[in-house]
ROBALO-90121 format. One line per 4 residues: number of its first residue (from 0); for each residue x, z, y negated of C-alpha. Coordinates in steps of 0.2 Angstrom, whole numbers. Layout:
N
NUM> X/Z/Y  ...
//
This chain:
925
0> -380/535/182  -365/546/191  -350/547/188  -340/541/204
4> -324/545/200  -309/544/188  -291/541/183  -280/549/169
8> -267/540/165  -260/551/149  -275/562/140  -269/580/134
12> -259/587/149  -266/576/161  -255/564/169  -259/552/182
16> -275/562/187  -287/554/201  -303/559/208  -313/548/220
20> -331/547/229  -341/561/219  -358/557/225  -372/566/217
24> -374/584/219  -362/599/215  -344/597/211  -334/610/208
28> -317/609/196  -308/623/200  -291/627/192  -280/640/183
32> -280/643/166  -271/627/155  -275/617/172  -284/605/160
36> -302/608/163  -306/607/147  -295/593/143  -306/585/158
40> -321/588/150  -313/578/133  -307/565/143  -324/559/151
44> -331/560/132  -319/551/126  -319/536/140  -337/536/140
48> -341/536/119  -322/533/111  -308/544/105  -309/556/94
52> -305/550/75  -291/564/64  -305/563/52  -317/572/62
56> -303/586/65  -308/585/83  -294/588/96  -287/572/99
60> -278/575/116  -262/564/114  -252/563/132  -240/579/133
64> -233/571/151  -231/555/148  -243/539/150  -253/527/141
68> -267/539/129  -283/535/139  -288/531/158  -304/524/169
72> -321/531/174  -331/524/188  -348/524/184  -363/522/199
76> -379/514/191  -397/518/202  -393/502/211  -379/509/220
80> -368/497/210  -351/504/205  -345/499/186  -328/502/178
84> -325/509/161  -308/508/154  -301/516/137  -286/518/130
88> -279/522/113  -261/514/108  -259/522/91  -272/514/78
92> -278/501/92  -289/505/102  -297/495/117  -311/497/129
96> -316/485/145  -334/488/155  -331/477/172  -349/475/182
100> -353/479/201  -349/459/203  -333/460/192  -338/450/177
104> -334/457/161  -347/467/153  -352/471/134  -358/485/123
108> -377/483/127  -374/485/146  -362/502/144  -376/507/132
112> -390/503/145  -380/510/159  -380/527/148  -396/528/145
116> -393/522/126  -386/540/121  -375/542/110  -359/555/110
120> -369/568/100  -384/568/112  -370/567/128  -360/581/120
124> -376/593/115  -387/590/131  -376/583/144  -356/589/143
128> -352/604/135  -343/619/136  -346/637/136  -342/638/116
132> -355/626/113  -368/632/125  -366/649/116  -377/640/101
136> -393/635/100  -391/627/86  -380/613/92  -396/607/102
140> -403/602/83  -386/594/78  -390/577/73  -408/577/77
144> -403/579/97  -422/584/100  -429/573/91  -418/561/101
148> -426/568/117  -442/569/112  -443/553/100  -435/539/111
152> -452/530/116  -456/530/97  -438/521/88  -430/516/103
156> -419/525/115  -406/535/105  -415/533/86  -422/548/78
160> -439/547/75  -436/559/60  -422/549/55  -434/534/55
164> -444/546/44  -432/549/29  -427/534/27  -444/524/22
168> -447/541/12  -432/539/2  -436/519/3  -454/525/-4
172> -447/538/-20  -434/522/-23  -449/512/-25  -463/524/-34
176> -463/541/-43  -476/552/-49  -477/552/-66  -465/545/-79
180> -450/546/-65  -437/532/-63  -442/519/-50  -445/502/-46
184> -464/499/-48  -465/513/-61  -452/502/-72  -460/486/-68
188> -477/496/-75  -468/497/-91  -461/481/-91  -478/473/-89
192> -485/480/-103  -473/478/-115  -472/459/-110  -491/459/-115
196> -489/465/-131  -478/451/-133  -489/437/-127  -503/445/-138
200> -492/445/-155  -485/426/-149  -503/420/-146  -510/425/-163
204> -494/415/-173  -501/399/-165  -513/392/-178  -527/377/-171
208> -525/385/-155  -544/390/-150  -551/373/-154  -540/366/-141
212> -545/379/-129  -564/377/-133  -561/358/-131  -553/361/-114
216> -567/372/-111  -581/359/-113  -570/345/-103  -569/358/-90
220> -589/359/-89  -592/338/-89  -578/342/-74  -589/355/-65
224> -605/345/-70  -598/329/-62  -592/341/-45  -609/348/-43
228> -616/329/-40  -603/326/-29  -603/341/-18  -622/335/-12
232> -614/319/-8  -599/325/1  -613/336/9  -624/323/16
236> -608/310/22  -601/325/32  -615/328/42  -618/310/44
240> -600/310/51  -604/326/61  -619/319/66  -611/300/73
244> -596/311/82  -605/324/89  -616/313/98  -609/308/114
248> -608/327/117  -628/331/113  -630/318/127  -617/326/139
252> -628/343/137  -643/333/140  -635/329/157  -629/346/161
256> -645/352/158  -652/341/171  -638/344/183  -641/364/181
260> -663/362/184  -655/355/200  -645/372/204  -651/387/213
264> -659/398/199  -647/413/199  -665/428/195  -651/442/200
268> -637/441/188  -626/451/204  -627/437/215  -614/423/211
272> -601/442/210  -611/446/227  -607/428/237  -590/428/229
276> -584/443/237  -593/440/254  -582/421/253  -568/432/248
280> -570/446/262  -574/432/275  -554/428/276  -552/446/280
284> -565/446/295  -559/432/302  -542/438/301  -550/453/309
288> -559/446/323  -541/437/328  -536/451/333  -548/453/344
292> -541/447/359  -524/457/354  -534/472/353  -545/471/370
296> -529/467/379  -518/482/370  -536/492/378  -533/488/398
300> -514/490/394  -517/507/390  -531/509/402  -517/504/416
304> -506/517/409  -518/531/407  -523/530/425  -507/530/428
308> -502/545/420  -520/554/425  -510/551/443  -493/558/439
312> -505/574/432  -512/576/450  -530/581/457  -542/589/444
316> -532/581/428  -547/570/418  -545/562/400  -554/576/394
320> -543/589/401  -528/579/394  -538/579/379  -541/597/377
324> -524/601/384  -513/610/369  -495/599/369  -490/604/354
328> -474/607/347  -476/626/348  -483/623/365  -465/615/371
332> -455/629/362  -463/644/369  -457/635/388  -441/633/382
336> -443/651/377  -450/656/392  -437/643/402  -422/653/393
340> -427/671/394  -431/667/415  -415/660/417  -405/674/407
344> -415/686/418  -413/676/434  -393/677/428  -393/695/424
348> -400/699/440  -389/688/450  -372/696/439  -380/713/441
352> -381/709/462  -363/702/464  -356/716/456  -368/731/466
356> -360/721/481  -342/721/474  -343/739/469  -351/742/487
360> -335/734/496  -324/744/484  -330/759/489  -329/755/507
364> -312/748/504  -307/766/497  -317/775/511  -308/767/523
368> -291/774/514  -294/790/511  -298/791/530  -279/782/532
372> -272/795/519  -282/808/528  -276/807/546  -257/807/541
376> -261/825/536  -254/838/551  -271/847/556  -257/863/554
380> -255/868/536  -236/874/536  -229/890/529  -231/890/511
384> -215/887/502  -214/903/493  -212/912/509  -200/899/516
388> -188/902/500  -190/922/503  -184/918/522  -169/909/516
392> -164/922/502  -166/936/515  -156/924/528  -143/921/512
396> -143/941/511  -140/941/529  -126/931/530  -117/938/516
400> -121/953/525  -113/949/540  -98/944/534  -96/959/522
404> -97/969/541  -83/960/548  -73/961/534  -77/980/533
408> -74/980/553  -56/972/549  -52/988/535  -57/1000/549
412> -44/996/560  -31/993/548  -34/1013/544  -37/1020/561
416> -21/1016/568  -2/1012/561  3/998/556  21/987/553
420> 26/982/541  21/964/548  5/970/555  -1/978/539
424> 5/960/531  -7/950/543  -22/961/540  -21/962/520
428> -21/939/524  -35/939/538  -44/952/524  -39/941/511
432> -44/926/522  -62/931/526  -63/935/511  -61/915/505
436> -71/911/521  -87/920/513  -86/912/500  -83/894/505
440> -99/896/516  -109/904/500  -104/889/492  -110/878/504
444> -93/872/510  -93/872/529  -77/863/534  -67/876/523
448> -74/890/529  -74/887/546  -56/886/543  -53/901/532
452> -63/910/547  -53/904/561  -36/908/550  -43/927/549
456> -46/929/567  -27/923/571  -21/932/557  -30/948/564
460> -25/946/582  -6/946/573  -9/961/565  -18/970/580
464> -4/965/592  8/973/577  -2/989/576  -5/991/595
468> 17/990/596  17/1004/584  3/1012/590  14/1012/608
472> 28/1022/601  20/1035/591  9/1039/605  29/1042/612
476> 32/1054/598  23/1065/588  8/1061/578  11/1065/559
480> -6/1070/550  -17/1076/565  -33/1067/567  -32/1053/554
484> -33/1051/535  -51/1056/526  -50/1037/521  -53/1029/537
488> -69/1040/540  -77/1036/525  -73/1017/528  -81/1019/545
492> -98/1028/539  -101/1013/527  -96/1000/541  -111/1009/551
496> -123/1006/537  -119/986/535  -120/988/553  -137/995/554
500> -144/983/538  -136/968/548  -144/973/564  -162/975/556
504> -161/959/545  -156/951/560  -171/957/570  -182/947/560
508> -174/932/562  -176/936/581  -156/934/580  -143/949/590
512> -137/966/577  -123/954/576  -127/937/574  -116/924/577
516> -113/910/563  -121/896/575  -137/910/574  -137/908/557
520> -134/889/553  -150/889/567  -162/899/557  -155/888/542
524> -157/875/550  -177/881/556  -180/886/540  -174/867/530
528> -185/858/544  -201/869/538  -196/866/519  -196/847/526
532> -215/849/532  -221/859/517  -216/843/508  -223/830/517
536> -239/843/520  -240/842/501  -237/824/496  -250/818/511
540> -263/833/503  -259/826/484  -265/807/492  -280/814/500
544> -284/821/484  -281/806/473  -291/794/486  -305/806/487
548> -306/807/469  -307/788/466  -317/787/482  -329/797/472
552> -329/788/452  -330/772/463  -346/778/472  -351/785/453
556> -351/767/450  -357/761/463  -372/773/459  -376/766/443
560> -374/746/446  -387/749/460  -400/753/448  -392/742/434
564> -396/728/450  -414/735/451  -418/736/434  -413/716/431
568> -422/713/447  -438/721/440  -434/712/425  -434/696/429
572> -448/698/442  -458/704/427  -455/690/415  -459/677/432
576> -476/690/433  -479/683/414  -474/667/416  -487/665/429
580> -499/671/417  -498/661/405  -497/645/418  -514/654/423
584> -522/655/405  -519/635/404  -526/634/424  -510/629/429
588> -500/637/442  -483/637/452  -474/627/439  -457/632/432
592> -455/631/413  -445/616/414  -457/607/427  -470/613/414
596> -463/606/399  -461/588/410  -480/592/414  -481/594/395
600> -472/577/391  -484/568/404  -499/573/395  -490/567/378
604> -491/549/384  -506/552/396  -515/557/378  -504/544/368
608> -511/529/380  -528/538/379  -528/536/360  -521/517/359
612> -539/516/371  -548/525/357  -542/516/343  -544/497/351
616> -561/506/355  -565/510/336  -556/496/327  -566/483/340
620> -582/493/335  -577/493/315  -573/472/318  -591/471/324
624> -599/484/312  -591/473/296  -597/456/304  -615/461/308
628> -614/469/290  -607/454/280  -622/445/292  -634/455/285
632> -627/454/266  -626/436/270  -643/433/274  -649/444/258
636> -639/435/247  -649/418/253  -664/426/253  -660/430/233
640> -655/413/231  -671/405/239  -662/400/253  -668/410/268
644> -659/407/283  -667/409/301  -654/405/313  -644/418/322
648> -631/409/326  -616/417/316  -604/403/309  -621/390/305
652> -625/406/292  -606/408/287  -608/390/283  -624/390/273
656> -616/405/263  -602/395/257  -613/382/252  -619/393/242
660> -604/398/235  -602/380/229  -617/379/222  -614/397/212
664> -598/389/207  -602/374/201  -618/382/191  -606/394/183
668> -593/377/179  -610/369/171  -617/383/162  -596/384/155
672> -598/367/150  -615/369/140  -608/383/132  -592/376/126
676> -605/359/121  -616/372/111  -600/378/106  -593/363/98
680> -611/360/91  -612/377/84  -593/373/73  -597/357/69
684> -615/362/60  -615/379/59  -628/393/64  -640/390/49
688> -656/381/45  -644/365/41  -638/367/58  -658/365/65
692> -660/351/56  -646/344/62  -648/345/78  -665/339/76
696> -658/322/68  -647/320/85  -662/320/95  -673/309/85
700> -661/297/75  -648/284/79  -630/282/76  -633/264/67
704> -644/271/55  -632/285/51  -617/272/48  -629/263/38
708> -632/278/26  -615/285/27  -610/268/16  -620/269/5
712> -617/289/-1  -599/281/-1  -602/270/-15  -610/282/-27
716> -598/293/-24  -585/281/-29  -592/279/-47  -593/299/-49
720> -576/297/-45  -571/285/-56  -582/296/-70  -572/311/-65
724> -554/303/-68  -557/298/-85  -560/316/-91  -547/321/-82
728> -536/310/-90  -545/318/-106  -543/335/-103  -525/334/-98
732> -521/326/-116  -529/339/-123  -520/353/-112  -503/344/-117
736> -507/348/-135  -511/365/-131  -496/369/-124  -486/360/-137
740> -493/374/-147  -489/387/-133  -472/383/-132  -469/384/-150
744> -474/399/-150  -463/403/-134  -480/410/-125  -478/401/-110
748> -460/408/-108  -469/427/-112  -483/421/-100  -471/417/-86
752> -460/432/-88  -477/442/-88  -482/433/-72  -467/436/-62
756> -463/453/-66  -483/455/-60  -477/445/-45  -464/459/-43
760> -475/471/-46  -486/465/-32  -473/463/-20  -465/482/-23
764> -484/488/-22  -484/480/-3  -470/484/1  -474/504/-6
768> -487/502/6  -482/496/20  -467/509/20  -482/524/17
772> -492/514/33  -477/515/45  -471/532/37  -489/538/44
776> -487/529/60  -471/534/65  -476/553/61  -491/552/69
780> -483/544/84  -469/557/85  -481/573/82  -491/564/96
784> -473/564/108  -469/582/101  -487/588/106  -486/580/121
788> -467/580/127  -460/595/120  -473/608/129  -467/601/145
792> -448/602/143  -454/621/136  -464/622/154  -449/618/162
796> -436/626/154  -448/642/156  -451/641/172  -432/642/174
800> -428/654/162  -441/666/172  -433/661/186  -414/667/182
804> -420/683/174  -431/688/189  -447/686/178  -440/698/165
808> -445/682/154  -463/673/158  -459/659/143  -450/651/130
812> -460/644/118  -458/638/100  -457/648/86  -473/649/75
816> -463/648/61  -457/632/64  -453/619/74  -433/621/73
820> -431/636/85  -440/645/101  -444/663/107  -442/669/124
824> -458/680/127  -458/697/141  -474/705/147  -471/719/130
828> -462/707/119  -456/689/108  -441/691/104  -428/676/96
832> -412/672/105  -401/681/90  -411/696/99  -404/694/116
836> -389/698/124  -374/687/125  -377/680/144  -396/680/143
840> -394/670/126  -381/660/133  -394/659/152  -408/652/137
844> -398/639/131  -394/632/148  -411/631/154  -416/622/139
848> -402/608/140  -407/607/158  -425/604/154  -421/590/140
852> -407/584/154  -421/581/168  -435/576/152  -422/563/149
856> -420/556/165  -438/556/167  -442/542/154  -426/535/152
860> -409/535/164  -402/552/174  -385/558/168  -375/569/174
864> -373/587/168  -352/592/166  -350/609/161  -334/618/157
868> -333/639/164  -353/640/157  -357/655/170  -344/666/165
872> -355/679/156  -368/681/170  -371/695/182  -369/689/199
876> -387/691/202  -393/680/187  -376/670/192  -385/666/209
880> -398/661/200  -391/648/189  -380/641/203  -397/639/214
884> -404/631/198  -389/619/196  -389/615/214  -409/612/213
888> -405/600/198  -392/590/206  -402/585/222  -404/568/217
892> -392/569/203  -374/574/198  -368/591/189  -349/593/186
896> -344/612/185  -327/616/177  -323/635/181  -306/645/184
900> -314/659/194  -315/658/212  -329/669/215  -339/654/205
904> -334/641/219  -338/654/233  -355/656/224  -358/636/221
908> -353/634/239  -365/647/245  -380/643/237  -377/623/242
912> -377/628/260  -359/622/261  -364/604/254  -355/605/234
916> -338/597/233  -323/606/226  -310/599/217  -294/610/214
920> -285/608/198  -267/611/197  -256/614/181  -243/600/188
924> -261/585/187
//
């Protein structure tokens, strides 16, 4: 039985709770803290065995959120049939209802079947329990719970044995007690003899009482006198009775004597067994030999298809090269192997190929570029730029130079000669304007300098034309000063010196000592276009440079996918090199791995149609062997019979053997008959020497002569009759006064009461002894289940026990101390489980329950196993351990786990392969 799933309708903090479609194996219940696993795990003990009673002071689980107090279980039988159980609790009344698979209403002996008649004790101790109560051992002991396990076969499913036990032992001290003790027979002993002590006293105060008994007494003898001439009578009329009804069946046995001279004489006592099971194993030959004709045609079936395939094979294929062939399964794997590394190396070598070739035409494409990149470079380097930037500082120089001389030019003459007033005006602005016109150029403004220049030449011509007026009328009139000022000649020395600076800066521009500003803007201008080229030069040499240098990595590349395309070449020609081998080793050739594999499958159904040959082959040749050996046993049997049989035609002796048989049967019918006559003879006159005689009067007499003598023996046994009732008659008045007497005397009341208490007294003794007889059966009987049971749930539970503690523990075995608890024995030690630690005490008890659980099962009906958080306490190897265990258990059963740690799901789940179900529990269910 599994439990299928359920719905809480109010239990604890459950409220409208459903699960559905367990199945067997794992589940696990996951959930919080409070979610109501443990409420769960009252819930199902509750539906399945009743609420809990206030009496008990068991937790009673009344709804905190509402609903009726109760819910429904449905329960899967071994059948596959799906039952529902319902339970609910409305204050004092409480109310269960089973429904079956076909939706009738089911009773208490069904949900009691359906559990595997285990009652809440045994479900709670073995079955469903939580961690608290797998922490103690000694709850597998409460209320017998082993002797439930171990006993069931003894009382009944769910009955103690030991309970049985105690109770006909208390029933027995109820009934007697050593010594003086109070019990039943013991008081009935003293009853007795104090009521014959009273008999005694009330038998002497009767007076005249013996001559009445010694007057019985003779009338008693006359009585037996009288018997012993009748019993000789009675005697003699009953065997004439026998004798006249047992006739007709002396002469029935003389005819089945003569019916069985007639018979075969049977010399071998194995022969009627011998021809029996040839008739018998006829049907089976013939049925045998019917197929036949199915068989030879199924052989040129396969014939046609061998050929067939022996052609698909081609030249040099025979049936025993198909034969010898190896197609097996390993066979077929190692070409796929072989099919799969060729076509990975056949793929490699192609990938390895396409991209040699795509590397090849990235190379070219970048030779091709740098060629491009490498023709725009002028085959003339030009200057480099440093030089061309000391050309135009020196030209900057220059110009500066230049105009500084003119200006210095302009001062010159402005002190060689006088000048008016307006004169002198003119040159101070044409100084002034120069001046401007310098710097305009300097500042690269051309327009306003070309300006500034042309207003300094017009003012100068003024002031010449001003200077050359005055200059006209002091040549008239005295000079004033002599040959000039000493001013003018030191202006005119540094004049010479610009002069001579201007002219040899000039010179290396190839310009005239005074170059002209269109000179000068022509150098610039020479000088910008070289800057201009040095550029270009530059940016076309830094292309060049980047093309070769990826030209270069590319061919790198290129380089290494090349030999990266010859290696996967070399590869794969070397696994097509192996593959041939192995095609040679099984003298094949010039097959790919799949055209080998379709080779393979060929052979399979050449070699498949070659055995249905060889097994019509053999099964034809078995038919024959078994018919020519039945011939053989057959013709021996008749020979035993003294019927020997000369034809060889086959069904003529088939027919004389069942013959045979007839006439074996119908010996054994008439030998059944004689001996049930002889039987019937043998009860009706006994086995003695009476018995002889007899049977010798039925041979020799008659039955009217019998009749005859029968009437006579009938009337004198009449008059001894008639004797006989007239001392009857005196004898019963002589008891009367007797026990006139007695009665007086109250000794028949004293007598009575004597005789039933003995009567009592005989009745307590049987029944003393029948309760020690069964006390002794049912103890031998549960020693015997003990010995026998209780060493294989010990096997089992040590062979998982070793198994969780990694064979730390070899066994668990049962204390020598007694039978109440076990030990747990290491290869240095036996230690009790009070001597263990918490989680290998609590790993001890688990394997135990799981051993009852499945010794359970195995003589009675699987249940499932609900545990609540019971692997909290292991480490997460022994963890493993008992999760694999669990899983192990529940393959063809069910285990409900109950846990609020995740890591115990992810455990579960990993050592199920994936397969155990998880339920999550909220707080809100």
């Amino acid at each position: 039985m599994i439990i299928d799933g359920w719905w809480v309708d109010g239990f604890g903090c459950l409220h409208d709770h459903e699960v559905a479609g367990l199945g067997t194996g794992v589940t696990v219940v996951v959930g919080a803290n409070e979610a109501g696993k443990s409420t769960l795990l009252g819930f199902l003990r509750a539906v399945l065995f009743g609420f809990a009673d206030r009496r008990t002071g068991e937790k009673l689980y009344e709804p905190l959120r509402g609903g009726r107090h109760g819910g429904r279980l449905r329960l899967r039988d071994g059948a596959g049939g799906v039952w529902t159980l319902e339970r609910f609790a409305d204050g004092a009344r409480k109310t269960v209802a089973l429904r079956a698979p076909d939706g009738r209403e089911a009773g208490d002996g069904e949900l009691r079947r359906l559990l595997g008649n285990v009652d809440a004790g045994l479900f709670k101790s073995v079955f469903a329990f939580s961690l608290s109560e797998l922490q103690d051992l000694r709850s597998l002991d409460d209320q017998g719970v082993r002797d439930r396990i171990f006993s069931a076969g003894v009382t009944g499913a769910g009955k103690s044995a030991r309970d049985v036990i105690k109770r006909l032992d208390q029933r027995a001290a109820e009934l007697l007690k050593q010594g003086r003790g109070q019990a039943v027979i013991n008081d009935l002993v003293r009853d007795i003899n104090a009521k014959r002590a009273e008999v005694s006293e009330a038998e002497r105060a009767a007076g005249g009482y013996g001559g009445l008994l010694k007057e019985e007494g003779a009338l008693d003898l006359q009585l037996h006198e009288l018997e012993s001439q009748t019993e000789p009578l009675e005697t003699r009329r009953r065997r004439l009775e026998a004798l006249v009804e047992m006739h007709p069946q002396w002469l029935k046995l003389r005819e089945l004597g003569a019916e069985l001279a007639a018979l075969p004489e049977v010399a071998d006592e194995s022969l009627p067994d011998r021809v029996a099971g040839l008739v018998e194993s006829l049907t089976g030959q013939r049925a045998r030999e019917e197929r036949i004709t199915v068989l030879a045609a199924d052989e040129a079936r396969a014939r046609d298809d061998l050929a067939v395939h022996l052609g698909r094979l081609g030249a040099g294929w025979t049936v025993e090269r198909v034969r010898a062939f190896d197609d097996s399964v390993a066979v077929r794997d190692e070409a796929r192997g072989w099919r799969e590394r060729l076509e990975a190396a056949e793929g490699e070598s192609d990938a390895a190929a396409r991209e040699r070739d795509a590397a090849a035409g990235r190379v070219a494409a970048l030779q091709h570029e740098r060629d491009g990149v490498a023709a725009e470079v002028p085959e003339q380097e030009p200057r480099p730029a440093d030089a061309i930037d000391a050309d135009a500082r020196r030209l900057s120089g220059l110009r500066s130079d230049v105009q500084d001389l003119q200006q210095q030019r302009l001062i010159e003459q402005s002190t060689r000669s006088p000048v008016a007033p307006g004169a002198r005006v003119g040159l101070v602005a044409a100084v002034l304007a120069g001046a401007g016109a310098a710097v305009a150029s300097a500042l690269g403004y051309g327009q306003l300098a070309v300006g500034l220049l042309v207003a300094a030449v017009l003012l100068g011509v003024v002031a010449a034309l001003g200077s050359a007026s005055r200059g006209g009328r002091a040549a008239r009139g005295p000079r004033a000063g002599g040959e000039g000022a000493p001013g003018a000649r030191s202006a005119s020395s540094a004049a010479d010196d610009l002069a001579v600076r201007v002219a040899a800066a000039a010179a290396t521009f190839g310009l005239p000592p005074v170059p002209a500003r269109a000179d000068l803007e022509g150098v610039q201008a020479g000088l910008d276009g070289e800057r201009r080229a040095r550029g270009e030069w530059d940016a076309a040499s830094a292309r060049l440079r980047d093309a070769e240098r990826r030209l270069s990595s590319e061919a790198a590349t290129a380089a290494r996918l090349v030999e990266a395309a010859t290696r996967a070449a070399a590869e794969r020609d070397s696994l097509s090199d192996g593959w041939d081998a192995q095609l040679a080793e099984r003298g094949l050739s010039e097959l790919s791995p799949a055209g080998f594999i379709d080779l393979v499958g060929v052979i399979g159904e050449a070699r498949a149609a070659d055995a249905v040959v060889r097994n019509a082959d053999r099964e034809l040749a078995g038919i024959e062997a078994e018919a020519r050996r039945w011939d053989e046993a057959a013709a021996d049997a008749l020979v035993s019979a003294g019927r020997a049989h000369v034809s060889h035609d086959r069904e003529t002796l088939r027919a004389a053997l069942l013959g045979l048989h007839g006439d074996l049967q119908r010996r054994l019918v008439v030998l059944a008959d004689i001996r049930r006559g002889e039987e019937s003879l043998t009860a009706r006159f006994g086995a003695d020497e009476t018995a002889a005689e007899s049977r010798a009067e039925l041979a020799s007499g008659t039955v009217v002569a019998w009749q005859e003598e029968e009437s006579r023996l009938a009337d004198q046994a009449a008059r001894v009759k008639e004797e006989r009732e007239a001392i009857l008659e005196e004898r019963a008045r002589v008891r009367q006064r007797r026990e006139e007497i007695e009665r007086s005397a109250d000794v028949a009341q004293l007598q009575n009461e004597l005789e039933s208490l003995r009567a009592e007294l005989a009745v307590r003794v049987r029944e003393y002894r029948e309760l020690v007889t069964a006390r002794e059966l049912v103890a031998g009987t549960l020693q015997t289940f003990v010995r026998e049971r209780q060493p294989a749930v010990l096997a089992r539970a040590s062979e998982a026990f070793a198994r969780v503690t990694d064979g730390r523990y070899t066994s668990v075995e049962q204390d020598e101390a007694g039978d109440e608890s076990v030990v747990v024995v290491s290869a240095d030690a036996r230690l009790t489980p009070e001597q263990l630690s918490r989680g290998t005490a609590e790993q001890l008890y688990l394997t135990i329950r799981l051993a009852l659980a499945h010794e359970f099962a195995r003589r009675s009906e699987p249940l499932p196993l609900v545990m609540d958080d019971c692997l909290v306490n292991f480490d997460p190897r022994r963890a493993a351990q008992v999760a694999r265990l669990l899983v192990e258990s529940a393959r063809d059963g069910q285990c409900l786990l109950f846990t609020c740690h995740p890591e115990t799901v992810e455990l579960v789940l990993e050592q199920s392969g994936g397969a155990a179900r998880v339920i999550e529990l909220t707080s809100s269910a």
